[in-house]
N, C-alpha and C positions, 0 to 999 in steps of 0.2 A: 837597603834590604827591604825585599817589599812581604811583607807578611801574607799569606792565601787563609783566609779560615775553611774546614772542612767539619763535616758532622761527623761526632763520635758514632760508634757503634750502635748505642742507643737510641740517637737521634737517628738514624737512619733506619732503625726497625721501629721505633715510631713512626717515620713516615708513610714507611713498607704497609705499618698495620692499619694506618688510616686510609691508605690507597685501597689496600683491600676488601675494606668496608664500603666501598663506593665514594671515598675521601672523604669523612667527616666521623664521627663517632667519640662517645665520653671517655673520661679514664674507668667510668663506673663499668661500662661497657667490656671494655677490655678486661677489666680486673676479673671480673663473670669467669673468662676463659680462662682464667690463670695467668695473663699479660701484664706484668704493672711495669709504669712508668712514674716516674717523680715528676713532680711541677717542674723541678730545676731542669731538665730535660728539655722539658717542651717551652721555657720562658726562652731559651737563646732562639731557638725555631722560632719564635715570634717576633722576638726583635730583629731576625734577619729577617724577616717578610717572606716564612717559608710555608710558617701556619700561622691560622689566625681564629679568632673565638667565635662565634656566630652567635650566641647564644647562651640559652641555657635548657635543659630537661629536667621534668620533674621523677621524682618515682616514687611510687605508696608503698612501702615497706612495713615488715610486720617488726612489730619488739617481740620478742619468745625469751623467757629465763627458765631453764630447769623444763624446755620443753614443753612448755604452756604458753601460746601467744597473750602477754600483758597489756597491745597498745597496740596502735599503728602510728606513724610517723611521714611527711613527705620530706623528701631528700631533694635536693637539685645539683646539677653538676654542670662542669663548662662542657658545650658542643662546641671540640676542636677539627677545624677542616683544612686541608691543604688548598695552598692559595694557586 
């Protein structure tokens, strides 16, 4: 019995959402529009050699508590692309 693997539902609308970006973009990105994905998601995509990491993106963000920026901070994230 020969086993097929297949993308869950999520893997597949991660792909969808990385295709639609021009194939590549963060989870940071995503998350922006209200899209999240979990790492566990996108590590089987990887190890099937569906996506793969290119990198990484920086971003300058501010710290705000009670509505007063406290700080600025840079953040980095993986740039994941379809292969």
């Amino acid at each position: 019995m020969n086993k097929t693997w297949t993308m869950n539902e999520n893997q597949k609308a991660f792909v969808e959402e990385l295709n639609a970006r021009g194939g590549e973009a963060t989870l940071f990105e995503m998350k922006l529009e209200g899209k999240v994905f979990k790492t566990g998601t996108i590590n089987t995509l990887i190890t099937k050699g569906i996506v793969e990491i290119t990198g990484e993106r920086e971003y300058a963000c501010e710290v705000v508590y009670n509505g007063v920026t406290v700080g600025k901070v840079t953040k980095t994230a993986k740039v994941y692309r379809v292969k």
